[in-house]
C-alpha positions as CSV (number, residue, x, y, z in Angstrom):
1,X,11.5,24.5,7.2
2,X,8.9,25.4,4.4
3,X,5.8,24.5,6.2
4,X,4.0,22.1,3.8
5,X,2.6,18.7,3.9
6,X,4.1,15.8,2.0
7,X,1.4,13.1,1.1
8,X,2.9,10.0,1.1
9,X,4.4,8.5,-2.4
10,X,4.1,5.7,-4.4
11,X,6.9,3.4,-5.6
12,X,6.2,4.4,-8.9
13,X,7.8,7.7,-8.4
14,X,11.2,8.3,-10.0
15,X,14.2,7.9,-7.3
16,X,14.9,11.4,-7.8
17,X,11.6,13.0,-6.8
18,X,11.8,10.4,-3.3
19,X,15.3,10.7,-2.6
20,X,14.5,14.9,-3.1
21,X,11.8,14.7,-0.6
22,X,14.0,12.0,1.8
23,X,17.0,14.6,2.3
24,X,14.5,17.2,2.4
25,X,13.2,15.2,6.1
26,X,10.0,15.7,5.2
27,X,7.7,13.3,7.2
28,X,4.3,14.3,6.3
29,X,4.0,16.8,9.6
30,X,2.6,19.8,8.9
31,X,4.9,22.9,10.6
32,X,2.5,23.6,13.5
33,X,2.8,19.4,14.4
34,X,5.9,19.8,14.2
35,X,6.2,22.9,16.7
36,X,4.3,21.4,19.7
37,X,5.9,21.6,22.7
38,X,6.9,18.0,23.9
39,X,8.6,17.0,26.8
40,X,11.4,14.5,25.8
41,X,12.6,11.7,28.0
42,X,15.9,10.0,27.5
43,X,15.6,6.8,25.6
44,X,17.6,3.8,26.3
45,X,20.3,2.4,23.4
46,X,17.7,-0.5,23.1
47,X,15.1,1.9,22.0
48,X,17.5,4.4,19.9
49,X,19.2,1.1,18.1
50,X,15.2,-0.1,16.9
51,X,14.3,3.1,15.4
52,X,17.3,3.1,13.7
53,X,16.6,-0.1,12.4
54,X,12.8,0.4,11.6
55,X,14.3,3.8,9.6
56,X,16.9,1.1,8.0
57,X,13.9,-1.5,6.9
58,X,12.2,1.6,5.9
59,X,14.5,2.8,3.7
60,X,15.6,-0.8,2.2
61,X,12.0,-1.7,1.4
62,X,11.4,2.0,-0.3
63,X,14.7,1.0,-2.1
64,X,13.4,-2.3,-3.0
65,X,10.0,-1.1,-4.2
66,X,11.7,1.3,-6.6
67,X,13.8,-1.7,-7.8
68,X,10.9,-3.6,-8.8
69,X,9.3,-0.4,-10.5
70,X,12.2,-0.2,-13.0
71,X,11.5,-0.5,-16.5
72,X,11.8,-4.3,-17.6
73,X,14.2,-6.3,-18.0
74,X,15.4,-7.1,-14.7
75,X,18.6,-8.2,-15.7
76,X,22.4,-6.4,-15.8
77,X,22.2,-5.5,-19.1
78,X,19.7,-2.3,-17.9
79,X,21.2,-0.1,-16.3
80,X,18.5,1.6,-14.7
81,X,17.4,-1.5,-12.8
82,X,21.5,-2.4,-11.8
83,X,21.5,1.3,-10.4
84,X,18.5,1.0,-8.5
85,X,19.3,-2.7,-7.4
86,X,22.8,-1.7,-6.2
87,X,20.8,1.1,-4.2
88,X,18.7,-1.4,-2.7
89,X,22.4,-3.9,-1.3
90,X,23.5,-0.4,0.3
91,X,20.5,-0.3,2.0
92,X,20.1,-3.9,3.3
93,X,23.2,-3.4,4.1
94,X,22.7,-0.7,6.5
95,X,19.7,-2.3,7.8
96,X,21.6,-5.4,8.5
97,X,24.3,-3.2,10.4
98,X,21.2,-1.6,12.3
99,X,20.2,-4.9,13.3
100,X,23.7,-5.9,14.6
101,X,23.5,-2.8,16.7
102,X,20.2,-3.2,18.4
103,X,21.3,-7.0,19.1
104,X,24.3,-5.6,20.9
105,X,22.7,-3.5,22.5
106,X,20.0,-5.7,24.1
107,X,23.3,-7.8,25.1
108,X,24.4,-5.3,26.8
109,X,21.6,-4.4,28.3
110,X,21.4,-8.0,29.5
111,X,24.9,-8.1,31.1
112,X,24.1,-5.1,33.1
């Protein structure tokens, strides 16, 4: 852990630099946030499967943003943009998966 503060980015910002600082798990906590002593209680699936789906929709609109911030034209014949757009299907598709798993889970919490 390096210690420093991330400000939050743009969507103008190349992929690389936000995908750098997204496997780095940088979250805009400075270390000594980071280091307070919490006590953790267990969550239930329901509440595990929404973060993961508001990390999903996250992610997918980040991905989206950056689509829409390529260079013009919008069309297959840049590659830039196809890149970025295909980025953007993973991650709806993840998020859609996400969403799948919180609705299971809330049926399962239903049936007992």
């Amino acid at each position: 852990m390096n210690c420093r503060t991330v400000e939050p980015m743009n969507a103008d910002i190349a992929s690389g630099k936000l995908l750098q600082s997204l496997l780095a798990g940088t979250d805009g906590l400075s270390c000594q946030d980071s280091m307070v002593p919490r006590r953790a209680k267990p969550e239930s699936a329901i509440e595990t499967a929404r973060k993961q789906m508001e990390q999903a929709k996250r992610a997918a609109d980040l991905s989206l943003d950056r689509a829409k911030a390529a260079p013009k034209p919008h069309e297959i014949t840049n590659p830039a943009f196809v890149a970025l757009f295909e980025a953007h299907q993973r991650d709806r598709e993840v998020l859609f998966a996400a969403m799948r798993a919180l609705d299971a889970a809330r049926s399962a919490a239903e049936k007992g």
